[in-house]
KEDO-351258 format. One record per residue (C-alpha): residue number from 1; residue in one letter; x, y, z. Coordinates in steps of 0.001 Angstrom, whole numbers, plus 500000, padded with zeros to 6 digits. Last residue first. Layout:
# residues N
> NUM/A/X/Y/Z
...
END
This chain:
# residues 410
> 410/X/946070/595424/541553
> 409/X/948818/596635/539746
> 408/X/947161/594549/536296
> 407/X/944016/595741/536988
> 406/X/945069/599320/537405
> 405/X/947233/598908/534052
> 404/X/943758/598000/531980
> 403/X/941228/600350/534063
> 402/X/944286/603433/532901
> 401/X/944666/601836/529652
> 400/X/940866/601350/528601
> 399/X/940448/605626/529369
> 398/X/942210/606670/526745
> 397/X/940748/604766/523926
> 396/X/937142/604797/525569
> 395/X/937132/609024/525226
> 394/X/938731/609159/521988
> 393/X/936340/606366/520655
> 392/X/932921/607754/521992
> 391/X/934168/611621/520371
> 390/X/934169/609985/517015
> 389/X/931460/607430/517222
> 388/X/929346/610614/518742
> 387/X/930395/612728/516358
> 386/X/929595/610470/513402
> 385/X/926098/609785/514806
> 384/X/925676/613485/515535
> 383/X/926199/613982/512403
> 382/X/924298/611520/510808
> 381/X/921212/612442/513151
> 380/X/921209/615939/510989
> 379/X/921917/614909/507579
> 378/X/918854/612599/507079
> 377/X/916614/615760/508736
> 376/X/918279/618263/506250
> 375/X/918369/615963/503259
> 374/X/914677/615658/503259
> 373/X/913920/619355/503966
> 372/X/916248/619837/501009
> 371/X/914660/617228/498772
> 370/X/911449/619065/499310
> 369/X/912498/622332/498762
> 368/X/914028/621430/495481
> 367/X/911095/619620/494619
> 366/X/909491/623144/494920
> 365/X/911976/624760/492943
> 364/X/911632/621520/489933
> 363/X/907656/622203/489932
> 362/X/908166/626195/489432
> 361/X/911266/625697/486582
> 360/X/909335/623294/484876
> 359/X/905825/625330/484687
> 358/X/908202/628478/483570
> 357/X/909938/626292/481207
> 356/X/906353/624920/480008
> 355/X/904983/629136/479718
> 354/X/908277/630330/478051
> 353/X/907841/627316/475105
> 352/X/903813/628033/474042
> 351/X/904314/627860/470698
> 350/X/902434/624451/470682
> 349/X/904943/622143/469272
> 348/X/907897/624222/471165
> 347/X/905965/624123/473809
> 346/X/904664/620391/473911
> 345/X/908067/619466/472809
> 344/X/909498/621246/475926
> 343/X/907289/619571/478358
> 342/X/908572/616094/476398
> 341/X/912154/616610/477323
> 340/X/911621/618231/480894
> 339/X/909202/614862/481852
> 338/X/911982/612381/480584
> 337/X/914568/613628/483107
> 336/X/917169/616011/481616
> 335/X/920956/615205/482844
> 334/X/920949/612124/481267
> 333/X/921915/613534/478111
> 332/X/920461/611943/474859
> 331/X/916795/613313/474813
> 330/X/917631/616739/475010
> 329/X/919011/616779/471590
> 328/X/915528/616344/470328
> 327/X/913452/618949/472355
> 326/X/915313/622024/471357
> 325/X/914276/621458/467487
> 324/X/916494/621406/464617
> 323/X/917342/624181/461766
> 322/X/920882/624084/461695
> 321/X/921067/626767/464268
> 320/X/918867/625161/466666
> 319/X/920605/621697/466586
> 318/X/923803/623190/466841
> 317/X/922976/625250/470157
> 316/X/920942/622063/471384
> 315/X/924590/620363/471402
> 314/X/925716/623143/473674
> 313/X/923216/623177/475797
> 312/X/923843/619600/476496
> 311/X/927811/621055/477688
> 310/X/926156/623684/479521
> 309/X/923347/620757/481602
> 308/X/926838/619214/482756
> 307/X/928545/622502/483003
> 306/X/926609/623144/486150
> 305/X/925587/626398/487236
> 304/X/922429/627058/484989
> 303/X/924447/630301/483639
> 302/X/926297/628676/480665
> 301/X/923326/627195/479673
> 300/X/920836/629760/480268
> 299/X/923383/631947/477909
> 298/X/923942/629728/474705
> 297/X/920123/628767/474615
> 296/X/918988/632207/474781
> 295/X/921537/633747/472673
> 294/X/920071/631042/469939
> 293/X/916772/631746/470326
> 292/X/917381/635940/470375
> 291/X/916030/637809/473401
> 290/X/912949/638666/473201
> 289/X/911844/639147/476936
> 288/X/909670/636622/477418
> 287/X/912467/634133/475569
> 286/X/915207/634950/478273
> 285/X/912731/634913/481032
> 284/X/912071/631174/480275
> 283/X/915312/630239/479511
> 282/X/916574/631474/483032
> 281/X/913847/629535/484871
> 280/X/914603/626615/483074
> 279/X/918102/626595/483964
> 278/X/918140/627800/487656
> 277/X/915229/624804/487989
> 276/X/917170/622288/486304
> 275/X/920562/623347/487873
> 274/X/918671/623152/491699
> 273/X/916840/619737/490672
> 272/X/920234/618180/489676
> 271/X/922070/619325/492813
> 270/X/919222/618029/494462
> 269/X/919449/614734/493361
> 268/X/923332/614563/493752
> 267/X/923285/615246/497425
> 266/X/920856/611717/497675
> 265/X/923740/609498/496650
> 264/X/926672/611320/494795
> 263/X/926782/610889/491026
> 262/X/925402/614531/490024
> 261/X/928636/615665/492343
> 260/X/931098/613725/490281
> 259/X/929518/615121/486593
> 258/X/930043/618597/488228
> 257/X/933397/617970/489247
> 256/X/934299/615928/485634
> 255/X/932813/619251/484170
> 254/X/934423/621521/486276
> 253/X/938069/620031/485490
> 252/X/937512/619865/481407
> 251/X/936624/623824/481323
> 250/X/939509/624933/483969
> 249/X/938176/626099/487019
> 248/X/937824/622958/489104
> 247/X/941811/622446/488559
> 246/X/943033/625433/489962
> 245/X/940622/624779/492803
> 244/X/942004/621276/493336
> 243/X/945608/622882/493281
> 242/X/945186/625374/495684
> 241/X/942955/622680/498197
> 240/X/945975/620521/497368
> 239/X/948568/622896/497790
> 238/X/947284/623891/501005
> 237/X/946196/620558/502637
> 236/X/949494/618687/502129
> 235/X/951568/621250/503036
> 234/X/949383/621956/506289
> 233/X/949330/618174/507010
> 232/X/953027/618048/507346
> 231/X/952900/621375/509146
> 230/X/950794/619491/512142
> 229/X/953591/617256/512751
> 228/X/954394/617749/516085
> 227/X/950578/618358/517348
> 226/X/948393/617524/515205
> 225/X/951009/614342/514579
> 224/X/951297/613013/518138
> 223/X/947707/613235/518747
> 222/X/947129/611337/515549
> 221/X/949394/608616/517314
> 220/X/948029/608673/520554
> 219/X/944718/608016/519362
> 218/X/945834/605068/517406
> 217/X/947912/604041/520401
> 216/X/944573/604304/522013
> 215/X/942699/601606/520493
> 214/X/945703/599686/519867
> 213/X/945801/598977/523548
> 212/X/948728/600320/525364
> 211/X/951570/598140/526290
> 210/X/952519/598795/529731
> 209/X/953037/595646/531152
> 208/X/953754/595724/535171
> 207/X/957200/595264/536313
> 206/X/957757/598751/535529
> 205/X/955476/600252/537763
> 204/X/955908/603624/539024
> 203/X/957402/604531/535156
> 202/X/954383/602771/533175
> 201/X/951806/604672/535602
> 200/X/954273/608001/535002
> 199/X/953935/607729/531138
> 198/X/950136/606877/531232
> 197/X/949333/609839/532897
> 196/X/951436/611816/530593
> 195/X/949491/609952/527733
> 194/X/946426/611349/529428
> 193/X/947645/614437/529407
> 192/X/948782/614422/525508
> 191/X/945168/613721/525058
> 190/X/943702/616248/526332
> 189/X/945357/619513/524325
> 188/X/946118/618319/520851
> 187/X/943053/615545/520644
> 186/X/940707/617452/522482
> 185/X/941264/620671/520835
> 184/X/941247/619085/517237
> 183/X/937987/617110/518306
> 182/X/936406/620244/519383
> 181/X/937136/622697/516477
> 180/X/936266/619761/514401
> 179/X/932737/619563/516028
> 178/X/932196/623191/515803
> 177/X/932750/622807/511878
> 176/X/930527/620085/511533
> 175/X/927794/620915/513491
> 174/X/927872/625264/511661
> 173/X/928146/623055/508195
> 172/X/925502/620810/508930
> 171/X/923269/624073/510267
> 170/X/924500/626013/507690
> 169/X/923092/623796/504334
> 168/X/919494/624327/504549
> 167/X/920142/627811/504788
> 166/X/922285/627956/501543
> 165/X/920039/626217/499385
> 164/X/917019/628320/500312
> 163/X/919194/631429/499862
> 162/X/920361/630454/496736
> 161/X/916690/629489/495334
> 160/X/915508/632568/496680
> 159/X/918133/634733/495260
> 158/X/917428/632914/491688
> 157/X/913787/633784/492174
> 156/X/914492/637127/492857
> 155/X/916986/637376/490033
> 154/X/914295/636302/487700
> 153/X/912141/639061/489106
> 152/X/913989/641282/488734
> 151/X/914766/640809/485033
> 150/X/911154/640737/484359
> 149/X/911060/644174/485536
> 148/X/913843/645045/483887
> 147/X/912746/644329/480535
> 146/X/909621/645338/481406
> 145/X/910891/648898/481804
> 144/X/913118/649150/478913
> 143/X/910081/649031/476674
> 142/X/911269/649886/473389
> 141/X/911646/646876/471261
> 140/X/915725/647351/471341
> 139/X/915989/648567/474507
> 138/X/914096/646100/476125
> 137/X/916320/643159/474049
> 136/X/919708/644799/475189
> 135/X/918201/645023/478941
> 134/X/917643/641060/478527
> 133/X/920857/640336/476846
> 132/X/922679/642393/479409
> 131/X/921072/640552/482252
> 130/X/922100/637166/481219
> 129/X/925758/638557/479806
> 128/X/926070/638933/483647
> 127/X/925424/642778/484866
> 126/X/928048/643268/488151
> 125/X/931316/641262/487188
> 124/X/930598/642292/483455
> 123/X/930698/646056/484135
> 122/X/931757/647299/480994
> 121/X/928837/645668/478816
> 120/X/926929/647419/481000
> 119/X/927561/650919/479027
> 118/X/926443/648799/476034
> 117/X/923243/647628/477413
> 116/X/922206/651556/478285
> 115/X/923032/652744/475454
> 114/X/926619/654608/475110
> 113/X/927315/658661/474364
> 112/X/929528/659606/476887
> 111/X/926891/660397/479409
> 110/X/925704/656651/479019
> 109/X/929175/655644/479902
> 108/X/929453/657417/482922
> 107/X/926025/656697/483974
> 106/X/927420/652729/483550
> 105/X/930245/653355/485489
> 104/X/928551/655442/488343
> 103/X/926118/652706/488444
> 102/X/929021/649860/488545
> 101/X/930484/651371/491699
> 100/X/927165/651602/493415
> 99/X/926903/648128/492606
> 98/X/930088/647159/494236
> 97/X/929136/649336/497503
> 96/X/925700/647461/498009
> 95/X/923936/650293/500058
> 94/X/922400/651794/496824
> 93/X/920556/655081/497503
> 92/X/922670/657562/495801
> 91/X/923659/655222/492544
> 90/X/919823/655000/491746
> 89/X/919321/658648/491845
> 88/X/922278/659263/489741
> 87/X/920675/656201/487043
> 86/X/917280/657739/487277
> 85/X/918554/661732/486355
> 84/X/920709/660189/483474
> 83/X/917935/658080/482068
> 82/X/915431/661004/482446
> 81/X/912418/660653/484791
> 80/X/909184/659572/483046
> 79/X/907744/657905/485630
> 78/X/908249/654360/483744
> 77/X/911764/654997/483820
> 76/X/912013/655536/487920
> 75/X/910090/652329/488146
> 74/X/912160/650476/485619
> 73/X/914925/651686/487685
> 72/X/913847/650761/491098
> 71/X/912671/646899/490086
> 70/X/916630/646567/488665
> 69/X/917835/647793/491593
> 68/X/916380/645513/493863
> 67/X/916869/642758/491877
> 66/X/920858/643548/492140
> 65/X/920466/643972/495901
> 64/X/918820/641131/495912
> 63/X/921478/639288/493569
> 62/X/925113/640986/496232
> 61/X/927029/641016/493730
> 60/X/930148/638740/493639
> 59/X/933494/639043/495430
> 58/X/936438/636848/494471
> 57/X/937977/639594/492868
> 56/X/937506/642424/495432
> 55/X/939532/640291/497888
> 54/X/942742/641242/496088
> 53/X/942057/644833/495334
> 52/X/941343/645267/499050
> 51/X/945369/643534/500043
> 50/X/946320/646399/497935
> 49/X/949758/646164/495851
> 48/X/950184/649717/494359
> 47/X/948512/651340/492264
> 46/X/948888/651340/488328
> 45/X/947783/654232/486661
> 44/X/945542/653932/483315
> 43/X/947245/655678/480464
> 42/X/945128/658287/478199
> 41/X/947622/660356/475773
> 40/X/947159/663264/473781
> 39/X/943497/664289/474026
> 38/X/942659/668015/472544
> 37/X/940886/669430/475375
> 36/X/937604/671567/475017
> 35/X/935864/670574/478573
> 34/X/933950/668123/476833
> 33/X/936767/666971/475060
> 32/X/938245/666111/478393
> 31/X/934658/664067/479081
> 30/X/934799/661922/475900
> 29/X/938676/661003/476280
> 28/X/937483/659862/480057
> 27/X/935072/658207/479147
> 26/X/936538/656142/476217
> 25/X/939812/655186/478614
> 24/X/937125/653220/480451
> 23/X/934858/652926/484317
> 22/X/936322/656452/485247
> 21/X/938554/658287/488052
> 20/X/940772/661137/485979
> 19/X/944061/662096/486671
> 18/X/946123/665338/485407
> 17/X/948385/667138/482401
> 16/X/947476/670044/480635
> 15/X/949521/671648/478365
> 14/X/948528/674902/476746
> 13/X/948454/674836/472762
> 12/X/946149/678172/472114
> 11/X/942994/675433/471701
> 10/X/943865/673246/474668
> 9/X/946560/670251/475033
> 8/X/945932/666922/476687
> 7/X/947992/664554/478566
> 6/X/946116/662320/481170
> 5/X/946767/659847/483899
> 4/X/943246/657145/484553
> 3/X/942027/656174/487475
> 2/X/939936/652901/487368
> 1/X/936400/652240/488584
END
């Protein structure tokens, strides 16, 4: 939602002048003739610097919520209840605030004269070209309703791939992070002790050699950074990590990212198996619900969430349109395993396409949760493995001086 300035005129010529809160300059031109206005000038108003505004853009929809949604208003449609009437219903009981903004933009737009796909068109950070394409196809043949049924339930699937994904991953994470935490604390608060202690051993007894063991000078030495140089690492971490991200967003940066993360041991696997399954499962609803071959094709691959499988997409895009088959550019990117190229040549052979994506998309979500469960218990004595080692070091570095100059005194 934007607000909008205003300059308008009525029938006898009086001036009128105000603001406006709406998703486009179309609604609010649309709703000021309502009220018998002759339109002037529409201006959106610039506000000032919000820290809000700022966060807003790297937030995404919440997909259950989304689903959610989508389930209510094909049930409110198939009721009978008027488009208008469903969509204010639907903005009333939505918890997700950034949805609840794009259902007063899309009832907004729909009062002004839009269809439903169109008026979603102007909320592309909520409804995905995905969604769009599906709602644009049940509009088109007349049943709405299944078109956003099936739409929910591809976002529940996708949810539950996410969340699946995302739980395996926050115990490692949680480990790692609390480990860190730990070592940095340690190293900036303990060890600078212990190299006290050291300081007034060497000072006590100077005949004695105080050399420390390269064990702990090592220790002593990233001490000595964290905690006088610690702004050194800070430059080098924030323009990097700016700079990396920068990078990972262009076209020819998330590709080589994507192509680096296929090529890790075991991690790589499942990234594979989670872009496979988002992939197929997307192509399959796509084609259930109507949508256009081509559309189909152009969308699942730029929402499978890996430019590697986008890029192949790409090439099946040309073979489509100049009259080829899906199955034979498959065959030449790595990136499909022999079993997804000849599934889909069985269904594009035997009409039945939707039902083999939807068989690969249910065999690749349960490998999926294999692999995870896999990774998991492989990650988990790894860490504390690497803690351990890490911890085990710090502790016998600064402990080998003090046995080391007491032997000596002794």
């Amino acid at each position: 939602m934007s607000t909008f300035a205003f300059r308008a005129v009525d029938l006898a010529g009086v001036p009128a002048r105000g603001e406006m809160d709406a998703s486009s300059k179309s609604v609010v031109s649309e709703q000021l003739r309502e009220r018998g206005l002759i339109v002037l000038d529409i201006s959106e108003k610039r506000e000032a610097f919000q820290l809000e505004r700022i966060f807003q853009r790297f937030k995404s929809v919440n997909l259950r919520a989304l689903a959610i949604f989508s389930r209510q208003f094909a049930t409110l449609i198939a009721s009978g209840m008027p488009m208008l009437r469903s969509l204010h219903t639907l903005e009333l009981q939505t918890d997700d605030e950034m949805l609840r903004e794009a259902i007063i933009g899309v009832r907004e737009n729909v009062e002004a004269g839009s269809s439903i796909a169109q008026a979603m068109e102007s909320q592309p950070g909520v409804f995905d070209p995905l969604y769009r394409s599906v709602v644009r196809a049940g509009e088109g043949s007349g049943r709405l309703e299944e078109a956003l049924d099936r739409v929910a339930n591809q976002l529940e699937r996708l949810d539950a791939l996410k969340r699946q994904v995302k739980s395996a991953m926050m115990y490692p994470a949680v480990v790692f992070g609390l480990a860190t935490v730990v070592m940095i604390v340690v190293v900036a608060v303990i060890v600078p002790v212990f190299v006290g202690i050291f300081n007034e051993m060497a000072a006590d007894n100077p005949e004695v050699d105080s050399s420390l063991p390269i064990m702990t000078q090592i220790t002593v030495g990233v001490s000595g950074f964290v905690t006088h140089q610690w702004y050194i690492l800070l430059g080098i971490l924030i323009p990097g990590t700016y700079g990396f991200l920068r990078w990972k967003k262009t076209g020819r940066g998330r590709l080589q990212w994507d192509k680096t993360k296929l090529r890790i041991p075991k991690i790589g696997d499942v990234v594979q198996k989670v872009a496979l399954a988002r992939w197929s499962r997307t192509f399959s609803g796509m084609i259930s619900s109507g949508v256009p071959i081509l559309q189909a094709i152009d969308i699942s691959g730029g929402t499978a969430g890996n430019a590697v499988i986008n890029e192949a997409m790409q090439d099946v895009y040309a073979s489509v349109k100049r009259g080829g088959t899906i199955a034979g550019p498959m065959e030449k990117h790595e990136i499909f395993p022999p079993m997804v190229e000849h599934m889909v040549s069985v269904g594009e052979e035997s009409g039945q396409l939707e039902n083999m994506l939807s068989k690969i998309a249910d065999f690749y979500e349960a490998e999926v949760d294999a692999k995870i469960k896999a990774l998991t218990s492989l990650i988990e004595p790894l860490m504390i493995i690497f803690v351990g080692s890490v911890v085990g070091f710090i502790v016998i570095s600064m402990y080998l001086p003090i046995f080391s100059l007491y032997d000596k005194i002794r």
